[in-house]
C-alpha positions in Angstrom: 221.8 69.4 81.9 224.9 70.0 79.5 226.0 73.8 78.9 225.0 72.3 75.2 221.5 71.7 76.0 221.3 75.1 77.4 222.7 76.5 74.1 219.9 73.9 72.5 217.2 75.8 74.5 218.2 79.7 73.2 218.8 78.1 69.7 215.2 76.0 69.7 213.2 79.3 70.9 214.9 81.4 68.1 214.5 79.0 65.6 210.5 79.0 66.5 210.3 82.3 66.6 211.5 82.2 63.2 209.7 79.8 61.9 206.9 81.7 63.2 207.3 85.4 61.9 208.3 83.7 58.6 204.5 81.6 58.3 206.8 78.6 57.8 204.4 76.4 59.3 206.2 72.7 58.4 209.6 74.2 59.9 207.4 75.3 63.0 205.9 71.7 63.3 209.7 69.8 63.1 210.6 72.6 66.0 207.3 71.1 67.7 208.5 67.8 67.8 212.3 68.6 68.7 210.9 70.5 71.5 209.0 67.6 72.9 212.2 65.4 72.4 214.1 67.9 74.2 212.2 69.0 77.4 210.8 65.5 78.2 214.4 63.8 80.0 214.1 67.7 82.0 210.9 66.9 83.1 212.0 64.9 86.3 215.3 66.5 86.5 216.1 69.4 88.7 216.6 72.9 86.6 218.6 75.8 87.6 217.4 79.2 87.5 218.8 79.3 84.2 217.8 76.8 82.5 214.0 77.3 84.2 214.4 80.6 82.2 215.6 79.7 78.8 212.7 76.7 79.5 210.1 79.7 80.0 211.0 81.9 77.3 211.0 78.9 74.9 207.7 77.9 76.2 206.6 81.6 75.3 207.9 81.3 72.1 206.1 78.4 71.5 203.0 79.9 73.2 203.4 82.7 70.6 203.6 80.4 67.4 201.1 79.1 68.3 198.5 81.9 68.3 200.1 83.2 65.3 199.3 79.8 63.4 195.7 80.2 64.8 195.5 83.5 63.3 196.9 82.2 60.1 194.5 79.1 59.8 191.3 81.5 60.6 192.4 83.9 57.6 192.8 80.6 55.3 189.5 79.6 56.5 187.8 83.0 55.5 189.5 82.8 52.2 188.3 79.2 51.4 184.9 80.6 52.4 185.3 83.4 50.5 186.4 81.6 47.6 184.2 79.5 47.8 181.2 82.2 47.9 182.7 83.4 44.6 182.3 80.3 43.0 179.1 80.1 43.5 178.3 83.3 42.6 180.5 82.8 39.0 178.8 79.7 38.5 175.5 80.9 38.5 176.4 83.8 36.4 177.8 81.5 34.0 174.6 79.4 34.3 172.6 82.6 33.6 174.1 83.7 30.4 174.4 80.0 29.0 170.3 80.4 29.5 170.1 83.4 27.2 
């Protein structure tokens, strides 16, 4: 690997971690797929130590962004279903005065 690709490693994980902490889920996705791009020609390459560690902490990162995306799609989902309860609930209201 190129001392550049090393550099690309350090960069990619704190661009994710970024993306992460900042919710900016589209950025975190393009990350995604310049990781894949990146890592697959290592894949059947020896790594040194170093690079197997900038390759771990990016895969931590990722790890990380992941679960916080999880967490951020669960709370979305509650407040669609929330939403959604308080629809119902102003519709019928609205229903019920239109009756009177």
């Amino acid at each position: 690997m190129q001392p550049n690709n090393s550099i690309s490693l350090k960069v990619l994980t704190a661009k994710i971690q970024q993306a992460a902490e900042t919710e900016n889920w589209s950025r975190l996705q393009q990350l995604d797929d310049v990781l894949r791009t990146l890592l697959l020609p290592l894949k059947s390459k020896p790594k040194t130590a170093q690079q197997q560690v900038q390759i771990t902490a990016l895969m931590a990162a990722h790890r990380q962004a992941y679960l916080a995306l999880q967490q951020a799609q669960q709370i979305l989902q509650q407040k669609i279903a929330t939403a959604d309860k308080e629809k119902e609930r102003l519709d019928a209201y609205q229903s019920a005065n239109s009756m009177e």
